[in-house]
Kinemage of the C-alpha trace (Angstrom):
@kinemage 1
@onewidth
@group {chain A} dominant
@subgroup {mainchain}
@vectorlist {calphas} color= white
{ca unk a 1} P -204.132 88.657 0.964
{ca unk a 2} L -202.038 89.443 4.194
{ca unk a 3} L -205.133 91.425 6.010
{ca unk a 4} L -207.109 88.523 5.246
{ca unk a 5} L -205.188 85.429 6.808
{ca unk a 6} L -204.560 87.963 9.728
{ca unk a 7} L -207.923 88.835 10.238
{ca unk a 8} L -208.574 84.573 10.194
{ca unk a 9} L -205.965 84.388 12.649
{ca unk a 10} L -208.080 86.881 14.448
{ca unk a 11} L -211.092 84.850 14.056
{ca unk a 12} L -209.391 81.707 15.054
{ca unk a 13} L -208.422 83.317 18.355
{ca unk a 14} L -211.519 84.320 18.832
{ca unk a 15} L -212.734 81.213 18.630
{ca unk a 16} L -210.727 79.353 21.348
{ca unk a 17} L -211.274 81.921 23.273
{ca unk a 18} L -215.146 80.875 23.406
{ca unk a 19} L -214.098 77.365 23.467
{ca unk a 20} L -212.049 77.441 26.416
{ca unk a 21} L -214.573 79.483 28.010
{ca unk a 22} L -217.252 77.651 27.039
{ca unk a 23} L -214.886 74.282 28.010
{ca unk a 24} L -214.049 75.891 32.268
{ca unk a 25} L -218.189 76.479 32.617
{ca unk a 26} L -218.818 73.031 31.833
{ca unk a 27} L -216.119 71.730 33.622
{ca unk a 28} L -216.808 73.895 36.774
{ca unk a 29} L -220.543 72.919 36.486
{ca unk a 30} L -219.697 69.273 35.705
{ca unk a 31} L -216.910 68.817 37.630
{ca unk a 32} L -217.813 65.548 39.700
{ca unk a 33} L -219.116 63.884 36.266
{ca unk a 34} L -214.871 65.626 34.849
{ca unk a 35} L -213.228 63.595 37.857
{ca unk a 36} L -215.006 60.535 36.704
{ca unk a 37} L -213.782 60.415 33.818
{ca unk a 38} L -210.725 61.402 34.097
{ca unk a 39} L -209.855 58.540 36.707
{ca unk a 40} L -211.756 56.153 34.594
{ca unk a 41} L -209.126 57.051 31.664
{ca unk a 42} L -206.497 57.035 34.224
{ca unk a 43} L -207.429 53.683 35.398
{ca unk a 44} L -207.834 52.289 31.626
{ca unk a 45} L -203.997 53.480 31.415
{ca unk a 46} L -202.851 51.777 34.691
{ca unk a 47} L -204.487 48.774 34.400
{ca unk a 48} L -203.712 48.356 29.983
{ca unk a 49} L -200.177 48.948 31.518
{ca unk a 50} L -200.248 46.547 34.059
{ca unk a 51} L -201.412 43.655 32.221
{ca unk a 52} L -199.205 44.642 28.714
């Protein structure tokens, strides 16, 4: 029962592993299309704040 849960654990990390490299190539080859959004959320923030 133990080995198996660890060995999920194991998987798990495994897994975001891959994700998070998977995650910095897109964002390194995407990163102009990354900024955009990012200061479009940003914006959506300021500006719901702003007018709240």
């Amino acid at each position: 029962m133990e080995q198996s849960d660890h060995d999920r654990l194991i998987e798990i990390g495994a897994d975001v592993k891959w994700i998070k490299e998977k995650l910095s190539d897109h964002l390194i080859k995407h990163w102009r299309f990354t900024v955009l959004v990012i200061s479009l959320v940003v914006g959506v923030i300021l500006t719901g704040k702003f007018f709240s």
